[in-house]
C-alpha positions in Angstrom: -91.8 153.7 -45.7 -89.9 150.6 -45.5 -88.0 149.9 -42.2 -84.2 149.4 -42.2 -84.6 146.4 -39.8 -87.4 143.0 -39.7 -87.3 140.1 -38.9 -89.6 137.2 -40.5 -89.5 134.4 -38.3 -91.0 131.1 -38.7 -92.0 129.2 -35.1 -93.0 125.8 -35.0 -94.9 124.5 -31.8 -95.7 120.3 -30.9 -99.2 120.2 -31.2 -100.0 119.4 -27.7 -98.1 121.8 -26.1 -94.4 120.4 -26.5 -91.4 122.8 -26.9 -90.0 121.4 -30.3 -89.2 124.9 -32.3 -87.6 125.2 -35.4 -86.8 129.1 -36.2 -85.9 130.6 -39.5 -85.0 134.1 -39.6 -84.4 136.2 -42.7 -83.0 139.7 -41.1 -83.8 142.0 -43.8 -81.3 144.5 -43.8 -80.9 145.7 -46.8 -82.7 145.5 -50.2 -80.1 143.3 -51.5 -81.0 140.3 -48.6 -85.0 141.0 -49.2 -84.2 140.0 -53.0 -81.4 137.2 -52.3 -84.9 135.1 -50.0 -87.2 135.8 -53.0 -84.2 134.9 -55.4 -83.7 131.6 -53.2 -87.5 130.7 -52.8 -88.3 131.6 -55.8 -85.8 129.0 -57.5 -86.4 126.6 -55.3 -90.7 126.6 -56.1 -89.9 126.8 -60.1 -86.7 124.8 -60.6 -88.9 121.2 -59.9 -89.3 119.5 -63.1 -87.9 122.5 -65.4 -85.7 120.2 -67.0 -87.4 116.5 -66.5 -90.8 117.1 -67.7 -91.0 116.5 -71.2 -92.5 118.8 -73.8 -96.3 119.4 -72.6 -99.1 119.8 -75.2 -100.6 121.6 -77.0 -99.6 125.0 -76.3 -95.7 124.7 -74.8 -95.0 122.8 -77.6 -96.6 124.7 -80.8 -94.6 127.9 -79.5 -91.5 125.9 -79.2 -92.0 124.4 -82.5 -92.6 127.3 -84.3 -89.3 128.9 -82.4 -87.1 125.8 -83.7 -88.9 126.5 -87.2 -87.8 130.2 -87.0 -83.8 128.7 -86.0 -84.1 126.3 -89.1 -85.2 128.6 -91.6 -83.3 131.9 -90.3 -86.6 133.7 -91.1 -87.2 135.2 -88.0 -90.0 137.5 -88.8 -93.3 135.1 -89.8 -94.1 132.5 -87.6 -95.3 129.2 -88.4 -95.6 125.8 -87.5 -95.1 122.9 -90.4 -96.5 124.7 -93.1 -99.7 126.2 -91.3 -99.3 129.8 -89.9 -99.3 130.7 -85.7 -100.0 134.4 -86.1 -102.0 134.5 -83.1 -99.5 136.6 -80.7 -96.5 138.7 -81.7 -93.5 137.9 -81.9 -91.7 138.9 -78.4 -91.9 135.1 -76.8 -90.3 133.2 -80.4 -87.1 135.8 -80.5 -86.8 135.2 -76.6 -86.4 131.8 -77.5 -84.8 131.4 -80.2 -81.9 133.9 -78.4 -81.5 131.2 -75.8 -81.0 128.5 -78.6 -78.9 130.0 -80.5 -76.8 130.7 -78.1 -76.8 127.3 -76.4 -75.8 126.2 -79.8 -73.5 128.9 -80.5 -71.7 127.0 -77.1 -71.7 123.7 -78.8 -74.8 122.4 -76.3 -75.7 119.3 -78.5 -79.4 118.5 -79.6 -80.3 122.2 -78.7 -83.3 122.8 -81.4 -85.1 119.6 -79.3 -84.1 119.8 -75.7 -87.5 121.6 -74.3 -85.8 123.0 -71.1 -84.0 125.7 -73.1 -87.3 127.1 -74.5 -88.4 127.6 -70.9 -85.9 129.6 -69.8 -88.0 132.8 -71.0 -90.4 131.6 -68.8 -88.6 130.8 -66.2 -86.7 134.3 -66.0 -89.9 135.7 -66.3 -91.5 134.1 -63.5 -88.6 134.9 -60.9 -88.7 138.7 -62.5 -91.9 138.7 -61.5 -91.5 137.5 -58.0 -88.9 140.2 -57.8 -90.7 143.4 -59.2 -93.8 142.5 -57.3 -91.5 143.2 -54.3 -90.2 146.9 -56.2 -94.0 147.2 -56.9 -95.1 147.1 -53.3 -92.3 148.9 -52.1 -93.9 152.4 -53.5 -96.6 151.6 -50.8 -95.5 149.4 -48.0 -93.0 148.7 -45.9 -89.6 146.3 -47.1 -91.1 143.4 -44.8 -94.7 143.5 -46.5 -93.3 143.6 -49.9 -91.0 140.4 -48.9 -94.4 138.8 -48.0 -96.4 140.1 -51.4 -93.1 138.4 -53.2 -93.6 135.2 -51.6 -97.0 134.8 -52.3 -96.5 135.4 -55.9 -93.2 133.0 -55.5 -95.1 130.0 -54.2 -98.4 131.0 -55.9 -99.8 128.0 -57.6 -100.8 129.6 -61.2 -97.3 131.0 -61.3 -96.2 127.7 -60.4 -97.7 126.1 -63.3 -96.8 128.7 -65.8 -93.1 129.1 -65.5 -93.0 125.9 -66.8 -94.4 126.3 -69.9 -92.5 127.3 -72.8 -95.2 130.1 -73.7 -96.1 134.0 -73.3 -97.7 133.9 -69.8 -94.6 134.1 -67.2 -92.9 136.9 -69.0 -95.8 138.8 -70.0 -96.5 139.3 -66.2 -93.2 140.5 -65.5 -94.0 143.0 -67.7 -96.9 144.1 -66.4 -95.5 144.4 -62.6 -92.7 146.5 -64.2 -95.2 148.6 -65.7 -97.3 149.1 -62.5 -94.4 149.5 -61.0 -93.5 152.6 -62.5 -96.5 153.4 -63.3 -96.9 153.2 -59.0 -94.2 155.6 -58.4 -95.3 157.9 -60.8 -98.6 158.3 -59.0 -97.2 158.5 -55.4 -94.0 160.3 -56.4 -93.2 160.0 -52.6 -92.3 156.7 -53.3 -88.8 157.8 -55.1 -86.8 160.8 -54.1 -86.5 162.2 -57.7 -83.3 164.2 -57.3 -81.7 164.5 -60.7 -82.3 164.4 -64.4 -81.3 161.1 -64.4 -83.8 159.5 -61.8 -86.9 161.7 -63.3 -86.2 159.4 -66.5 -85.7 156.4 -65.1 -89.6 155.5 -64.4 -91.1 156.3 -67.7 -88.2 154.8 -69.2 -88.9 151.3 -67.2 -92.5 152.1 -68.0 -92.5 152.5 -72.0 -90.3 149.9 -72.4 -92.0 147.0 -70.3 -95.3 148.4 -72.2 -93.4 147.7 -75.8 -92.1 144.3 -74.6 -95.3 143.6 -73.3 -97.1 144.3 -76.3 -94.3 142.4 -78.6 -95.3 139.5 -76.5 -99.1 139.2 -76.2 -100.3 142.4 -77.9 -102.9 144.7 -76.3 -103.5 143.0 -73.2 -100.7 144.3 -70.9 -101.9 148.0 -72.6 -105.5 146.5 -71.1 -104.1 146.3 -67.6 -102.0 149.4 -67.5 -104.7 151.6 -69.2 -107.7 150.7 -67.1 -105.4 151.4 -64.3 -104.9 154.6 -65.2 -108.2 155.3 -66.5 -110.3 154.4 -63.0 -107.6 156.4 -61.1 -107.7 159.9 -63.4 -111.5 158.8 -63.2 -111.8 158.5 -59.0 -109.2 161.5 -58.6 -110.6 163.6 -61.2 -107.6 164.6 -62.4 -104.6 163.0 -64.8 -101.7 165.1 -64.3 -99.9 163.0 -62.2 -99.2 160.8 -65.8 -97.3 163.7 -67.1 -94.3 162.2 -64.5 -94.1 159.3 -67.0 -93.0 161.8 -70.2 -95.5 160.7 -72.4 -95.1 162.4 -76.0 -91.2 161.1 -75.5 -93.0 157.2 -74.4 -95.0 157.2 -77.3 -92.1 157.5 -79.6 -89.8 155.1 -78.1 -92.5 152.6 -77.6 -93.3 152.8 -81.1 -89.3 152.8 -82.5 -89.6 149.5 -80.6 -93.0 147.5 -81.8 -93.7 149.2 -85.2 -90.8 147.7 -87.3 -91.8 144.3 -86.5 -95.7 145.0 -87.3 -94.4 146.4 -90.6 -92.6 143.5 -91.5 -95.6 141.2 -90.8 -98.1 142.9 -92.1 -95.6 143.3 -95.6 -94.7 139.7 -95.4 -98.4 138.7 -94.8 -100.4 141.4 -96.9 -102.2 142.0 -93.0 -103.4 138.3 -92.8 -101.7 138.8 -89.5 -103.7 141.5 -88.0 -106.4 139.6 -89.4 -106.3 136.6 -87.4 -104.8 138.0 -84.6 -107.0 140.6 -83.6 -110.0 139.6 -85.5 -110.5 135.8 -85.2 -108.3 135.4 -82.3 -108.7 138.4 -80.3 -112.7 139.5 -80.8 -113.8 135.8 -81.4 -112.7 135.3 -77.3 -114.6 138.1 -76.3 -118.2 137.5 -78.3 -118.1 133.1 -78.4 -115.9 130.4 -76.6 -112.9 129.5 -78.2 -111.4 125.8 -78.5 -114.6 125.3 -75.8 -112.8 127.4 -73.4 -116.1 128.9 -72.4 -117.2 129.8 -69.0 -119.4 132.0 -67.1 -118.5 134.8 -64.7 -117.6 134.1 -61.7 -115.3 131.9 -63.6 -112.0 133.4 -62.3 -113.3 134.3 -58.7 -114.1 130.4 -57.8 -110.5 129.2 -59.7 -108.6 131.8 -57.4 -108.7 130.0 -54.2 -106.7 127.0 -55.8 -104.7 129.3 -58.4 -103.5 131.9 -56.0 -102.9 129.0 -53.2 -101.8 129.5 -50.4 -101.9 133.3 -50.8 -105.7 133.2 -51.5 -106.4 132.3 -47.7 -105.3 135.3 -46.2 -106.6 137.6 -49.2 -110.2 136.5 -48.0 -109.1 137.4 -44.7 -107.6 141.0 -45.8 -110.7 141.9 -48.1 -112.5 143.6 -45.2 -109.6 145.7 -44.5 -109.0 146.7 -48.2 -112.8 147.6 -48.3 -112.7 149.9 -45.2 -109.5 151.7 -46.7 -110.8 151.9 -50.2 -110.4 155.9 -50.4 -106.4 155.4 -49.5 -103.9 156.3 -52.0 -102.1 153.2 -51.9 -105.5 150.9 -51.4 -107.2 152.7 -54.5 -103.8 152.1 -57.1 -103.8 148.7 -56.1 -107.9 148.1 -56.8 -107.4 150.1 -59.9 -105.0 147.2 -60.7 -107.5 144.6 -60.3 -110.8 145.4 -60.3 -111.6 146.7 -63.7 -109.4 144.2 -65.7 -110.8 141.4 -63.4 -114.5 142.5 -64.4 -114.2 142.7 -68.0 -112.4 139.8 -68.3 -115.2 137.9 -66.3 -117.3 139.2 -69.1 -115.3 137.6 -71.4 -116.7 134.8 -72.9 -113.3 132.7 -73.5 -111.8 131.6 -70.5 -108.5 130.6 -69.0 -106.4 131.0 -65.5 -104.0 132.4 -66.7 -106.0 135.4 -68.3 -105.9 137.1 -64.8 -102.2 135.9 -63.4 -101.4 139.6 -64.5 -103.7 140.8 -61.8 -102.4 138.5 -58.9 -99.7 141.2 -58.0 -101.8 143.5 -57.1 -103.7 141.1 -54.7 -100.4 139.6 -53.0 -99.3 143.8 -52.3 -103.0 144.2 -50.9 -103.1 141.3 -48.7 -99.2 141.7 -47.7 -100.2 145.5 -46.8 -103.0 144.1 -44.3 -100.8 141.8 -42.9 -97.8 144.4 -42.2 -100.8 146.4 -40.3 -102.0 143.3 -38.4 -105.6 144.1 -39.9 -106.8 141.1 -40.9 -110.6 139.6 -40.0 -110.7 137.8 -37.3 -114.5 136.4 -38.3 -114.3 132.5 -37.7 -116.0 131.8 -40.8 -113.1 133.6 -42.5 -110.3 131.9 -40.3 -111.6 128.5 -40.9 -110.6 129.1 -44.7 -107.0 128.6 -43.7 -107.5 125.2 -43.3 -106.9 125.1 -47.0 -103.5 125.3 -46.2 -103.2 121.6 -44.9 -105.9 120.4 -47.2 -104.3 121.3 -50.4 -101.4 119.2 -49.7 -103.6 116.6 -48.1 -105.1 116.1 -51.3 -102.4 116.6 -53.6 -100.5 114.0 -52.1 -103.0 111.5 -52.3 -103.6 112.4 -55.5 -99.6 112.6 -56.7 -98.8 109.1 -55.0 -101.4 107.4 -56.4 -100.4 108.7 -59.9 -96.6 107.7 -58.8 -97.7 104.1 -58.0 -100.1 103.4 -60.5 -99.6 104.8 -63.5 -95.7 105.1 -62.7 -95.5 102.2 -61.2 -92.9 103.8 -58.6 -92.9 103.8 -54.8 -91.1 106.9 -54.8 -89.8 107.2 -51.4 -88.4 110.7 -51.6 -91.7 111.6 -53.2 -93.7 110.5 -50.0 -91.2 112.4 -47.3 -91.9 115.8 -49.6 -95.6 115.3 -49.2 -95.4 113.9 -45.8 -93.5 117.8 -45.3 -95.5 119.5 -47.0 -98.5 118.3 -45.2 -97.1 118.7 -41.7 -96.1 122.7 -42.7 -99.9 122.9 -44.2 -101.4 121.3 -40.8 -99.1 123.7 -38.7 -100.0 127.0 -40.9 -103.6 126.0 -40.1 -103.3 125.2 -36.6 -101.2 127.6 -35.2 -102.5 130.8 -37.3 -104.6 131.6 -34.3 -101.5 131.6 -31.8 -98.6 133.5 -33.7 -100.5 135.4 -36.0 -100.8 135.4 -40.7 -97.3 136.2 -41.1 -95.8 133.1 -39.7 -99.1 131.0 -40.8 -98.5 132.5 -44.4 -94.2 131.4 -44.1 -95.0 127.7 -43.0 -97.5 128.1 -46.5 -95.6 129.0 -48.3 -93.0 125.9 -47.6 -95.6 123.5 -48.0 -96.1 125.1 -51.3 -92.4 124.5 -52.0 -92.2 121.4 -50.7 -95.7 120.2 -52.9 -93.7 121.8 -55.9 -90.8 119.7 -55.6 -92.9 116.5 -55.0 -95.3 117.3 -57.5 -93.0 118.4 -60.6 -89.7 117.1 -59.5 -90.7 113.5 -59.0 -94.2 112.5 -60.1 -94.9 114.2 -63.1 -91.4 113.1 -64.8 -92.5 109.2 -63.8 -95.2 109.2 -65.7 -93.7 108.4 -68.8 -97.8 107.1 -69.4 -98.6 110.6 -70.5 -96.2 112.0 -72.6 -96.3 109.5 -75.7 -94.1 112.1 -77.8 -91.1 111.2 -75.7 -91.5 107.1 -76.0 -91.8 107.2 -79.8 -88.4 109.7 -80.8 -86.7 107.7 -78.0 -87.4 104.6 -80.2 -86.5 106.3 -83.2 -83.1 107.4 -82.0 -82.2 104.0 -80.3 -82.0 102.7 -84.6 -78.3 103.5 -86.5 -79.8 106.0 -88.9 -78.4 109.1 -88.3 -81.3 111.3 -89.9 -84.4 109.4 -89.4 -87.9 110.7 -90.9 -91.8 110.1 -89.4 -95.2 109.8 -90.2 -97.8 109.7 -87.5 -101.1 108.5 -88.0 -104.0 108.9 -85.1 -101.8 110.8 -82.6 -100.7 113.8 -83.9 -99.9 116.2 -81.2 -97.6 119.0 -81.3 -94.7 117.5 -79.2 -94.2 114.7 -81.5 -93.2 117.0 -84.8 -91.1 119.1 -82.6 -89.4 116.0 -80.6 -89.0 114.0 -84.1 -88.4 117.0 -86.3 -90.3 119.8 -89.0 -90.8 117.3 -91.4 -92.6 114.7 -89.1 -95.4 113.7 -91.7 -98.9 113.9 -90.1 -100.8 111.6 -92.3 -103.4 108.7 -92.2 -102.8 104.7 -92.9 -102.7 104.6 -96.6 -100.1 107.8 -96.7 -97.9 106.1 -93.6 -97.4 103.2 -95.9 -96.8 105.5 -98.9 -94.2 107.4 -96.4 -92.1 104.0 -95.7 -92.4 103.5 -99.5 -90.0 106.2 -99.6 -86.8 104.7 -98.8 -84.6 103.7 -95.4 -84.7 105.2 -92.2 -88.2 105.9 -92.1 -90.7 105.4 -89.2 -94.0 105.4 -88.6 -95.9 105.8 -85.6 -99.6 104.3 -85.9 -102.5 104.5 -83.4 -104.1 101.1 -83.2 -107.8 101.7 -84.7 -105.1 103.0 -88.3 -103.4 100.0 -88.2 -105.7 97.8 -90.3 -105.5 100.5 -93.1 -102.3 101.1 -92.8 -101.6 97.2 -93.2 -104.1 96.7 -96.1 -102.3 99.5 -98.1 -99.0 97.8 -97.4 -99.9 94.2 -98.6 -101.4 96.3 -101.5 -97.5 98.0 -102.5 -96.0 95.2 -101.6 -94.4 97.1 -98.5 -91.7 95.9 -96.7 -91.4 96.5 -93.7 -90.7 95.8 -89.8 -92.4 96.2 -86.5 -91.0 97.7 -83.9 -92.4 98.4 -80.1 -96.0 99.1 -79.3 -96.5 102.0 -76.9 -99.2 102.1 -74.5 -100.4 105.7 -73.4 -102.5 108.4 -72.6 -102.9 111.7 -75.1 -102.5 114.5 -72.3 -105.0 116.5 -74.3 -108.0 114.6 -75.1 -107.5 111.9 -72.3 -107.9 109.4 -74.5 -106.3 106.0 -74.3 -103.6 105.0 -76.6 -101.5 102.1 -78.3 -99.3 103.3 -80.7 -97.6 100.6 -83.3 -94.0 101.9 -84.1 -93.0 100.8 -88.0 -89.9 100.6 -90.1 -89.6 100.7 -93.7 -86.6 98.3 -94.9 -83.7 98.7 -97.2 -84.9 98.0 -101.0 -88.8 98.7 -100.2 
């Protein structure tokens, strides 16, 4: 089991044989150090951007509508955005939400319902949970210093990255899952925890049941997907199940019911099982028999994504797969492809695809590939090894492709941007060239701070510069620079999600003849016109003898169709 004492130490050579080195030691003494270096990465990888980039469409912004729609109305059971119904996933993410808010309110934060940051925090939490637990997970199979280097993979994975961001289902339904497998882990190599007392025997099917409820109160049957096939392929290979009575299951199923069932009666009452309906039968079964929202792929889909999404640990996963394969049959090797590989195949079958569909499977990979590592197993085939180069070209390309974006569509030099990439480049070029010299695990460390450092660049200083692409944020800012103290839109042509939760429930969504009807209305009223509606909005106006003032026109791109944009802002006047 895990050693009391490693050291991970990070050497840096001069490429032609100089003696600059820069060491960084974690000593890893104690469980509570191991979790204090993931805690630290972890922040420093997700942190970038969490409170600068503005609300993102379509997804992130739909949930967090529907969340401040929840805090408006105090009906915290149905969930809806406007006057349409979301009742596509449970209810778990919305009540995480709307717990922050309300209590950021409660605390006299000001402009809570609309400050997106708040709404992300879910995700957030989740995403460092997960980083954590996938350290507890490995821990019922490797040593303390592997499972520090399956959670740094997952804390500087790029899919993981991307998603803790996002004010949506995806970061805290993995933590889930890893606390699942996690206990699910120890219950089928009991070794793992020296079950002493009452108390302990309880503790893993209580962690079990309850990250199964929360996961299913989150995104429904998918984490029961993960966990079940799991289970299933294991009592399958070992022909025998018994090892799942450690996990009290008559006493599971109860308490995992006292926890989802009330709010699935109170939908399905409210909604007379229109609920069920859409969520399981044109939401659910439409992804698995037709493409969704042209989110179509074929298989294979997932395995070509994963060298980008699972960056930089995906390098040395190729490089560990011949290892895993040799030790197939061993207990630990078999839990963890139990993990993956069935899940992983169906949903390649899957018509509907999306990364994120498999992030809850990327655990299991980082454990497998950290558990090669810690036996100093990996392939030493060249045609494997020259895959690590990905480690400098990633950032190589990145930064091209983020300072170019900085100075041409932000029109920023960016200095501090350029010395980020410039680092991470330089930690991706010395991952790559000295893995042959000191070995993966120092390869993998320098990796993983180019991955920081491209995380920092990437969401702490481009993406928030590029006011270009996030229209939404232009248009309220317009708004609230005027002296009304409740102003009301219309928008006509772009008419994306961020906009009605940025400039409020009752944003109007119309087309030129209602915009004019809308600033008919009365005072403090906007509207926010896409050029090819002006000429119908202006020949309704002259028609109603509108009046009416122009305000600033707002050149753009809509982040979800790609489409280029000038949106016309318009004020109705006093007495119109």
């Amino acid at each position: 089991m895990a050693q009391d004492l490693h050291t991970i130490s990070l050497t840096r050579r001069g490429a032609a044989g100089g003696s600059l080195t820069a060491v960084v030691d974690f000593a890893v003494v104690s469980h509570a150090r191991a979790v204090a270096v993931l805690l630290v990465v972890s922040l420093l990888a997700f942190l970038p951007g969490f409170f600068s980039v503005p609300p993102i469409d379509r997804d992130e912004a739909r949930f967090a509508q529907a969340t401040k729609q929840m805090l408006e109305t105090g009906d915290y059971v149905d969930i809806r955005f406007q006057d349409e119904v979301r009742y596509k996933k449970p209810v778990g993410i919305y009540w995480l939400q709307a717990a922050v808010v309300k209590t950021a309110n409660a605390f006299g934060f000001q402009h809570a319902l609309t400050t997106i940051w708040l709404y992300r925090i879910p995700s957030l939490v989740g995403a460092v949970g997960a980083v954590l637990l996938t350290y507890w997970t490995a821990l019922a199979f490797v040593s303390r210093r592997a499972a520090v280097l399956a959670g740094l993979m997952m804390a500087s994975c790029v899919l993981l990255g991307i998603e803790r961001l996002i004010a949506k289902t995806d970061a805290m339904l993995l933590m889930t899952v890893v606390a699942a497998m996690g206990a699910l882990a120890r219950a089928y190599n009991p070794g793992a925890e020296q079950l002493k007392d009452q108390t302990r025997r309880w503790a893993m099917p209580a962690v079990f049941w309850t990250a199964l409820a929360a996961g299913v109160l989150l995104k429904g049957p998918l984490i029961i997907m993960v966990v079940g096939l799991a289970a299933l392929t294991l009592a399958i290979v070992d022909r025998s199940a018994q090892w799942l009575l450690r996990l009290k299951p008559l006493v599971g199923i109860v308490w995992l019911a006292i926890l989802v069932v009330p709010w699935f009666v109170a939908i399905f009452a409210r909604t007379h099982g229109e609920f069920f309906a859409e969520s399981i039968g044109e939401d659910l079964f439409s992804k698995i028999f037709a493409a969704q929202e042209t989110h179509g792929a074929p298989p294979g889909y997932y395995f070509v994504l994963f060298w980008l999404t699972f960056w930089p640990g995906a390098m040395l996963a190729a490089l560990a797969a011949p290892h895993v394969w040799e030790n197939r049959h061993e207990p630990a090797t078999r839990f963890l492809l139990a993990w993956l590989v069935p899940s992983w195949l169906l949903l390649e079958a899957v018509v509907t695809k999306l990364p994120h569909y498999v992030l809850p499977l990327y655990p299991a990979v980082a454990i497998l590939t950290a558990k090669a590592v810690d036996a100093h197993m990996l392939s030493r085939r060249r045609w494997l090894m020259l895959g690590t180069m990905w480690w400098f070209v990633i950032p190589a390309l990145a930064g091209i492709g983020g300072l170019a974006a900085l100075v041409v569509i932000g029109h920023q030099f960016g200095l501090l941007a350029w010395l980020l990439f410039g680092g991470s480049v330089i930690m991706g070029l010395l991952a790559w060239r000295l893995y042959a010299v000191d070995g993966a695990e120092h390869g993998l460390l320098r990796a993983v701070a180019a991955s920081v450092l491209m995380a920092i660049a990437i969401f702490g200083f481009v993406i928030p510069a590029l006011g270009y692409l996030f229209p939404s944020f232009a248009l309220v800012r317009a708004m609230r620079a005027s002296s009304c103290t409740q102003p009301l839109a219309a928008a006509v042509g772009y008419q994306e999600p961020s906009l009605v939760f940025l400039a409020g429930t009752d944003t109007r969504l119309t087309d030129g003849i209602g915009a004019a009807e809308f600033l008919r209305g009365g005072a403090c009223r906007f509207a926010f016109i896409e050029a090819r509606d002006e000429k119908s909005f202006a020949q309704r106006a002259e028609a109603i003898g509108l009046r009416y003032t122009a305000g600033p026109r707002i050149e753009a791109m809509n982040l979800s169709t790609g489409q280029t944009l000038t949106i016309a802002v318009y004020r109705s006047r006093e007495g119109s």
